[in-house]
N, C-alpha and C positions, 0 to 999 in steps of 0.2 A: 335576661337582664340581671345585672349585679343587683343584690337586694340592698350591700353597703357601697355604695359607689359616686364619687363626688367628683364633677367635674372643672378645666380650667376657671369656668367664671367667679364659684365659689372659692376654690384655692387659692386664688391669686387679690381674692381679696381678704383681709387680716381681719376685718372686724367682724368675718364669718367665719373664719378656717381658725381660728388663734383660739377662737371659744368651743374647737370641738381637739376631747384629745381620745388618746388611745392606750388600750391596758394591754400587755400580756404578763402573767404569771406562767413560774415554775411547779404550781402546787408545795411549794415546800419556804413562801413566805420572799423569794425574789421576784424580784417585777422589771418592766421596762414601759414604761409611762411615759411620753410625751405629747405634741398635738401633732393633728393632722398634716400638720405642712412642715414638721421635725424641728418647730420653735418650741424651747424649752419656756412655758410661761408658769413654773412653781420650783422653788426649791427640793420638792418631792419628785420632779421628773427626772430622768434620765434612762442612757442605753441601758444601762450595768446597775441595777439596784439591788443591793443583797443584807444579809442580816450579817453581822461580824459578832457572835455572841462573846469574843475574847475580850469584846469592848465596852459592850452593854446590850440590851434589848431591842433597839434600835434599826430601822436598817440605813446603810449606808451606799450613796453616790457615788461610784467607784469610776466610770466610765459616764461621763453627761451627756454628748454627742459625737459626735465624728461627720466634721465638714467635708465633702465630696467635690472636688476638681476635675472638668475635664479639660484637658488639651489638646487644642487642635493648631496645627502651623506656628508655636508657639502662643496661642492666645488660650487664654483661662477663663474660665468659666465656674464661678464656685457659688455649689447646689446650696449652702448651706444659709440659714437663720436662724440671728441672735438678736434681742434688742439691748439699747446699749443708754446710755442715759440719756437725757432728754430726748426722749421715745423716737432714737434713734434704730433703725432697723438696719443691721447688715451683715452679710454682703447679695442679700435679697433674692434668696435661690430661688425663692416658691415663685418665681416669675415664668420661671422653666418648668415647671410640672403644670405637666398637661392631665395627671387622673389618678386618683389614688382610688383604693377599693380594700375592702378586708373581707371579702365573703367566707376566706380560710386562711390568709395570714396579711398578714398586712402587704400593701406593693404599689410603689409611687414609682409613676413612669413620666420621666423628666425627656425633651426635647431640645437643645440647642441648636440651632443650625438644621443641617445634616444628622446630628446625633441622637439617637433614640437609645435612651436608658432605661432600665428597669432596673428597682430595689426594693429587695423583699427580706421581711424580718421573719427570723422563730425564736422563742424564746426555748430553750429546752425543758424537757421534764424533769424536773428533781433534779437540776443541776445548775449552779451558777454558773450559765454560760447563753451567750446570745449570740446568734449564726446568721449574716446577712451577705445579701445571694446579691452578686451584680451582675445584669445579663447586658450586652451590648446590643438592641436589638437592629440598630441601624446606624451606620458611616460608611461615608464616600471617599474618607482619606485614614493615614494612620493616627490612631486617639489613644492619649494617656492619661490613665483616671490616676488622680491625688488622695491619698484621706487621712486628715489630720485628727486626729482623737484630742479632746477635751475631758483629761482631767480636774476631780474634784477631790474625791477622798475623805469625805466628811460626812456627818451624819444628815439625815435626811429633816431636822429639825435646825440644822447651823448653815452659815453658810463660812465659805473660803474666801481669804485676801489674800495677795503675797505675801511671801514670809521666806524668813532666811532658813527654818525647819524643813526643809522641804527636801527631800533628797530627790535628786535631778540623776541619778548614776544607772543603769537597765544596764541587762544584761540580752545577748541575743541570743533568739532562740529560731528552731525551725522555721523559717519564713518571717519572722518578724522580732520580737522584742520582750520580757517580760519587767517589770518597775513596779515598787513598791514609796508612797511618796510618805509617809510617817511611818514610825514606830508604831506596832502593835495589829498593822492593814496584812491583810495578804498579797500578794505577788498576784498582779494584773498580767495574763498573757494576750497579746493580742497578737495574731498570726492571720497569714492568708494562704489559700490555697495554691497560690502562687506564687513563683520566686518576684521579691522586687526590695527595692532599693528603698533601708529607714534612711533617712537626712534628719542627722539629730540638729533641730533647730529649737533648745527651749526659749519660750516665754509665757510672760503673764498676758491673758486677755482680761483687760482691765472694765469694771461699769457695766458688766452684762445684767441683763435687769430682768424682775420675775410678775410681770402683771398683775398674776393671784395672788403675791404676796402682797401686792399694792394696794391692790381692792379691799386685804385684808385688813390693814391698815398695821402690818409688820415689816421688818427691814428686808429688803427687797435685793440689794445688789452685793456683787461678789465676783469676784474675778478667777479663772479658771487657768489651770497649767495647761499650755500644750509642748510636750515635749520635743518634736518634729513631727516629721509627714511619710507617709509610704507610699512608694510610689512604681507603675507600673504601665508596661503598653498591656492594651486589650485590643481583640479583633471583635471582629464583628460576626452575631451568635455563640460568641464564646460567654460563659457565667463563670465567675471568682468568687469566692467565699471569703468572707473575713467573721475573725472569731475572736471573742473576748471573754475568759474564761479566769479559774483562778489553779487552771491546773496546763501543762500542754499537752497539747493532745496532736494524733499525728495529721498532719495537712491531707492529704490524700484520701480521708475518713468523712470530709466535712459534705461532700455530695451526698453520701449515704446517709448520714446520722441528718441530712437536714428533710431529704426524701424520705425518711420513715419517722419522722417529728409528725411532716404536713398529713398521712397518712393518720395518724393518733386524732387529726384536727376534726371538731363537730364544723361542716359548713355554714357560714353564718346567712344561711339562705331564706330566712323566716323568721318572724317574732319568735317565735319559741325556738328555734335552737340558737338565738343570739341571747336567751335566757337559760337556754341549755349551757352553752358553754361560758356563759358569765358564771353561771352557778356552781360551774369546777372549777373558775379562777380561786373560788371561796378557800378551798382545798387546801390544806397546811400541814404536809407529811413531816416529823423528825426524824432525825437523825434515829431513832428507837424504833423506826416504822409504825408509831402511833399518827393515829388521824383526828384531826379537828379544823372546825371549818374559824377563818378569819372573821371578824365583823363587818370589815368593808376597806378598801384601798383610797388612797395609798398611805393612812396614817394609821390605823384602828391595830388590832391586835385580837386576839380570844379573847373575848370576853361571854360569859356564861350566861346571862340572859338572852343575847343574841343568838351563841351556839344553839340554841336551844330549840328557840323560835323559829331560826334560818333550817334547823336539821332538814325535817321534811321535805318541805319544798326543797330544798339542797341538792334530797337523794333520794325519796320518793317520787318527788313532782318529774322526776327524769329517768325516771324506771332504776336507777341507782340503787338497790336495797341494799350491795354488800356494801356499799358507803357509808349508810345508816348506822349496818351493826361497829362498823369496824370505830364510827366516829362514837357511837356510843360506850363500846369498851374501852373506850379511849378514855371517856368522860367517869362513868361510872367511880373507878375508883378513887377520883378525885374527891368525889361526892359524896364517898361514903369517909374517905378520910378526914373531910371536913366534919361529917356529924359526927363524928370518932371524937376527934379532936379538936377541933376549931380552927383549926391550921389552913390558910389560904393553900390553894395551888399555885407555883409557879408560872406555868401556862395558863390557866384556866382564870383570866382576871374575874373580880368582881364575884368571886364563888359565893361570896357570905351575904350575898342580897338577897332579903326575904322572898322573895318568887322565887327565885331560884328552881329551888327544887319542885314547886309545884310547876314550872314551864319542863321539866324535864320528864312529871309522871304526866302533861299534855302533848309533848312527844311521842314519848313510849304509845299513848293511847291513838294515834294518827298512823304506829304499825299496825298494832294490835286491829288496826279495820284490813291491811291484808294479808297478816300473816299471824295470826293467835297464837298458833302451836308454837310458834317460835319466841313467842311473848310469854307465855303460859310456861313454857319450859327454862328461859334463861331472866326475864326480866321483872317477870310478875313478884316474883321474892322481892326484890326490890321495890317496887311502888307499893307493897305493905310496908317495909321497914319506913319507906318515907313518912310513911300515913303514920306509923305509930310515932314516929323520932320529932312528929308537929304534933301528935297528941298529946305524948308528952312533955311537951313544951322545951323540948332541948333546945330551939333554937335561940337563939340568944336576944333577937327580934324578932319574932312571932310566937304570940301570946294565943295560947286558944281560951277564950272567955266563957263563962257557963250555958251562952247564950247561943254557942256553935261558931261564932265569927272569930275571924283572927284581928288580931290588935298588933300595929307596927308603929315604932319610931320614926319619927319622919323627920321633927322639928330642926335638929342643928346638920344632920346629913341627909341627902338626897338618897332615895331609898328605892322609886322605881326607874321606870323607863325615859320618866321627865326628870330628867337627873342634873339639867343646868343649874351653873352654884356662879355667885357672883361672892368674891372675898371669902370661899369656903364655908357660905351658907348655902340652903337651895335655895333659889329664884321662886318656886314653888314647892311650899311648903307641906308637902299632901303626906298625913299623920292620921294615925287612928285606925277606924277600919276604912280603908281602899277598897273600890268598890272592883277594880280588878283582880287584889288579891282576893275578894272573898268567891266571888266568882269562880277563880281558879280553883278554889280551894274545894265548894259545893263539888264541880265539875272530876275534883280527884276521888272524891268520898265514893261518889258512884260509880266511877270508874273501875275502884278499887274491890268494892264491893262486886263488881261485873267480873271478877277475877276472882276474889275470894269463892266465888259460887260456882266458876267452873273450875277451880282447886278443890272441892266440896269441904270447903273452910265454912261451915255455916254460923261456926262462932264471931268470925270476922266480919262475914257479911251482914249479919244480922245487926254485929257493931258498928258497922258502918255506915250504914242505910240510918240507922236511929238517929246518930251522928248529922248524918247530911237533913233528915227532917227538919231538925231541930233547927242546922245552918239555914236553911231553904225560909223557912218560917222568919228567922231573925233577917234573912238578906231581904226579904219582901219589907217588913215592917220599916227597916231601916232606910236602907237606900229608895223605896220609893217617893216622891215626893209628890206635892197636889198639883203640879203641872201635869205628871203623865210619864216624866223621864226619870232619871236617877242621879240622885247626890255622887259625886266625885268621891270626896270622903268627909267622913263624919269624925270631928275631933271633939269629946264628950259632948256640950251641949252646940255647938257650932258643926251646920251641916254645908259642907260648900254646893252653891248653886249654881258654880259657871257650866256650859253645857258645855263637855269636853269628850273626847273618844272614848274611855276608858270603860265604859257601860257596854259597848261594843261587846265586848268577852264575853257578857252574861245574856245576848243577844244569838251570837257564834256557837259559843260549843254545844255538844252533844248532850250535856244532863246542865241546865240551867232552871234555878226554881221562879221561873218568871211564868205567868199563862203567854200564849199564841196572841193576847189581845194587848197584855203589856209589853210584851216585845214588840209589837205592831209601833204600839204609840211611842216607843225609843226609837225605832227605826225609823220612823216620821220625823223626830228632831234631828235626828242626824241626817237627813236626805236633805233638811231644807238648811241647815247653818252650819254645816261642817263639811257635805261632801262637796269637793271640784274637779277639777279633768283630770289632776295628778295626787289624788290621794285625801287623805281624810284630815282635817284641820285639827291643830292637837287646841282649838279653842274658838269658841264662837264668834263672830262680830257685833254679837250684842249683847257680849259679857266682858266687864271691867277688864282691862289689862291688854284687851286684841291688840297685837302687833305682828302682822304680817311678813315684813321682810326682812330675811334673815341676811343683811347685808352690814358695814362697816366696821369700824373697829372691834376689838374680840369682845369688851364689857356690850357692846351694842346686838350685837348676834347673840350671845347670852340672854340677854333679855326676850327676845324675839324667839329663842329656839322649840318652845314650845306653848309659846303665847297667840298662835294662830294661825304658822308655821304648817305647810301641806306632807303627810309620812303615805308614801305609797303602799310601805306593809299593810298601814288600817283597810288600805280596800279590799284584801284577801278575808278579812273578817267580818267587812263589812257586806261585800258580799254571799260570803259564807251564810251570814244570817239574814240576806235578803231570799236568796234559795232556800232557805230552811220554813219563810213565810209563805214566800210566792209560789218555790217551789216550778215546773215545766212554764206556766206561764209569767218567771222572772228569768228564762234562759238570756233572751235579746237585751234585755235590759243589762244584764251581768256583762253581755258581749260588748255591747256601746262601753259598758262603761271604760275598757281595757283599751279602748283606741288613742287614750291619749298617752300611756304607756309606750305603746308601739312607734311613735312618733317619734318617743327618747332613745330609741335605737338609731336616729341621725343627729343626735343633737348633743353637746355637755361631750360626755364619752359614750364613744357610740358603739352598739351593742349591750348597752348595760342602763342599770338606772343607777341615778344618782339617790342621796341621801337623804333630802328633804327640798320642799320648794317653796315658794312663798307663797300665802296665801290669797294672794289677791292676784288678777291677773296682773301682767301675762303669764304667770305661774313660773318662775325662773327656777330653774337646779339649783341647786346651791351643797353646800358643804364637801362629804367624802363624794369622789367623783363614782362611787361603785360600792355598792351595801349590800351586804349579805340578806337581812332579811325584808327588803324591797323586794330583792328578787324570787328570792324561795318565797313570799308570798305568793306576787303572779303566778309564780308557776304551782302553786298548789291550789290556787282558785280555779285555773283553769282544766287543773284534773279533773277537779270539783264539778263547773261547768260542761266536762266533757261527759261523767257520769250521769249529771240530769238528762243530758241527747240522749244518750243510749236508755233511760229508765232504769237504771241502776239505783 
């Protein structure tokens, strides 16, 4: 039995198939994103998504869809759906699909008549180019399939209208066609492995509408070029390839190159390797052959709090080690450039955010449990430079005070991982000492020192042990308060009291200066006002501000984003540090709690988790449809989990 596998009932109904979509990446930042039943419902979706760095940052919608025609005794039959304005649907193909599945690539098997179709996607590796397979599995007479491409050519934040800029002029090439529709785009090929007949027929399709955009409360419609149609007979058992690329490449190649793709492919036969292989969509090679992982599809970019957090689970949690090193050489000198100079990375957003560096020596320390020597020999240098370059207070926001705590800016810029800003403030103002960063920070000291001492650096160690006393001392005194839990953050005499994730950390890691009794009674407010079936609530329901559903216009999801809002990563920490209490008899409980994860592998976009949910039931997906550190959480809890079975 297919583990991802949906049949006619739910396809052919929209207010279930329209809400679930599908990702493939390139690992190198292209993608091919639509839903389940090939209706485009976001400006971010399409066949052909790729980066145009000649343009900006951005990636762009080069190829949207490609509507599918069969012909039988002259009558037509077109597979394809759009919505169009006033929630107009057509020309209503998903009426004809009898089963779509993706256990290893995507494959919707359409019925007309007599006709049995099959179409299967590959996105390629490291290459903008996407290869779709059409097999004829069954007719009783001669059948000719149509496919008409829907261009866009614009960025994946704008949308397209007619327009007189438009260049309408291709050129032919092997089997089909190459067009380029603005200045500055590269040259679209789109070829098949068969000979057939372009019919240059341009027009505008005009009011094609974007659902998610709707709901989002942004402008939603946009009209798409299709230049004409390609067209050809197929027999029956016979498979045709069509390819859209930004290079040509030779028709006769497209069997092989698409047979050793599916071969590369993890089967999505289980929760964990549809966590496996979401976790390499993360994957974002350059042109340089450096690695770094994405934050999440299909809008996010590198950013270095996320890299960070996501590494692990990325490419530990999936036995991937040479991922690890290659993504952290990748990072490293970013980061030392930064404390160099102060200089952002180009890739690497958001470098100069005070965790920063300490989520990168809690990295390093998640190898260092299975590989030291290699940690000890290439990395350890660095997580003292770090230690010393926060000692002495180079960073420009973070402050180490005499008291052992770091002290950050918060007030007019968002500073941690609750980063929503309404008018270019934050929403949540969290200033002073964070009880995450100091957490991270105790957590590094002894880290640090756990490497100085097998370096037999006794002068460091000794300094940093004193160091973290002292931290340890002040984080107790400060953050704990006479409920039992811990203060958010303390800004000089104002200590905030809403109960929110962020104590988690000092709960999780491996050197926390909390006792086994005071983690006990954190881990009790968090189990009863923060944990749900999808993740940890970034705020309680019975502290000022809970708003639950991250839904409507953008100032309204703003408010909401982490005002009560459900984040899947926190259950990897949170159960981190319920194993660390309960220990062999928290195994079952860590296991329940992952069933409602497993769920979201049918649902939203399936195979992966989404970005955040809401906090109330029915606990809805919401925001980037695919996040980096959602999923290298799971999959680093469940190593975790899998360690306690064995007595590890």
């Amino acid at each position: 039995m297919n583990y991802l596998k949906f049949d006619k009932t739910l396809l052919i109904n929209l207010e279930q198939s329209l809400h679930r979509e599908l990702l493939r990446t390139n690992k190198s930042g292209a993608y091919h994103c639509t839903t389940i039943v090939d209706c485009n419902t976001r400006k971010y979706h399409g066949l052909l998504v790729i980066p145009v760095p000649t343009i900006d940052e951005e990636n762009h919608v080069l190829l949207s869809s490609l509507d599918e025609t069969v012909i039988q005794h002259g009558a037509e039959f077109n597979l394809g759906l759009h919505k169009y304005d006033g929630d107009h649907y057509s020309p209503n193909g998903h009426k004809y699909i009898r089963e779509f599945s993706c256990d290893v690539i995507p494959k919707t098997i359409y019925r007309v008549g007599g006709v049995i179709l099959s179409k299967e996607k590959i996105f390629i590796s490291h290459e903008n180019r996407i290869l779709i397979k059409y097999t004829l599995l069954e007719a009783h007479s001669p059948t000719t399939l149509r496919l008409k491409p829907f261009l866009a050519f614009r960025s994946v934040r704008m949308l397209t209208h007619e327009n007189d800029q438009i260049n309408k002029e291709y050129l032919k090439v092997e089997n089909g066609v190459c067009t380029s529709l603005y200045k500055g785009y590269p040259l679209l090929y789109m070829q098949l492995s068969k000979k057939n007949e372009f019919i240059y027929q341009p027009d505008w399709y005009k009011g094609i509408e974007y659902i998610k955009e709707q709901e989002r409360g942004y402008y939603s419609n946009e009209d798409l070029y299709v230049p004409g149609y390609f067209e050809f007979p197929i027999k029956k058992g016979e498979s045709v390839y069509f390819s859209a690329g930004l290079n040509e490449v030779p028709t006769k190649t497209y069997k092989n190159i698409f047979v050793e793709e599916e071969k590369k492919r993890t089967p999505r036969d289980s929760f964990y390797n549809c966590l496996k292989n979401s976790a390499q969509q993360f994957y974002n090679r350059k042109e340089d052959n450096s690695l770094y992982l994405l934050a999440g599809y299909p809008w996010f970019k590198v950013r270095a709090r996320d890299l960070f957090i996501s590494l692990p689970g990325c490419t530990l949690g999936i036995d991937q080690k040479d991922a690890f090193y290659e993504i952290l050489d990748s990072s490293i000198p970013a980061l030392k450039r930064f404390m160099e100079t102060g200089v952002e990375d180009p890739v690497i957003k958001e470098i100069y955010q005070p965790d920063v560096l300490l989520w990168a020596i809690w990295a390093i320390q998640q190898l260092y449990k299975e590989d030291k020597e290699i940690v000890l020999e290439k990395y350890a240098s660095f997580v003292l430079e770090v230690i010393d370059f926060i000692r002495d207070n180079k960073h420009n926001n973070l402050k180490l005070e005499t008291n052992g705590l770091l002290l950050s800016d918060g007030k007019t810029k968002a500073i941690s991982w609750m980063n929503s800003t309404s008018g270019g403030h934050p929403i949540v103002p969290r200033t002073g000492y964070l009880v995450e960063f100091n957490a991270l920070w105790y957590n590094a000291l002894r880290f640090a020192s756990d490497l100085a001492s097998a370096l037999d650096d006794d002068t460091s160690h000794d300094t940093f042990i004193r160091i973290a006393e002292k931290t340890g001392i002040s984080f107790v005194y400060q953050f704990k308060n006479p409920y039992g839990y811990l203060f958010d953050y303390i800004d000089g005499e104002y200590k905030d009291l809403s109960v929110r994730p962020n104590m988690l950390f000092a709960l999780a890691f491996d050197y926390s200066p909390l006792s086994k009794e005071e983690k006990k009674t954190c881990l009790d407010y968090i189990t009863k006002e923060l944990l749900t079936p999808k993740g940890i609530r970034s705020l309680s329901p019975k502290s000022s501000g809970y708003n639950p559903f991250y839904q409507g216009p953008q100032v309204q999801r703003d408010y909401a984003y982490h005002q009560g809002t459900a984040w899947p990563w926190l259950t990897g920490f949170y159960l981190e540090a319920y194993l660390k209490i309960y220990k062999q008899s928290g195994i079952s409980f860590a296991e329940r709690a992952l069933i409602g994860f497993e769920d979201e592998m049918r649902t939203h976009c399936v195979g992966t988790i989404a970005e955040l949910f809401d906090g109330n039931p029915p606990f809805k997906a919401r925001g980037a449809i695919s996040f980096a550190m959602n999923v290298a959480e799971i999959l680093r809890i469940m190593k975790i989990i899998n360690k306690y079975e064995e007595g590890i």
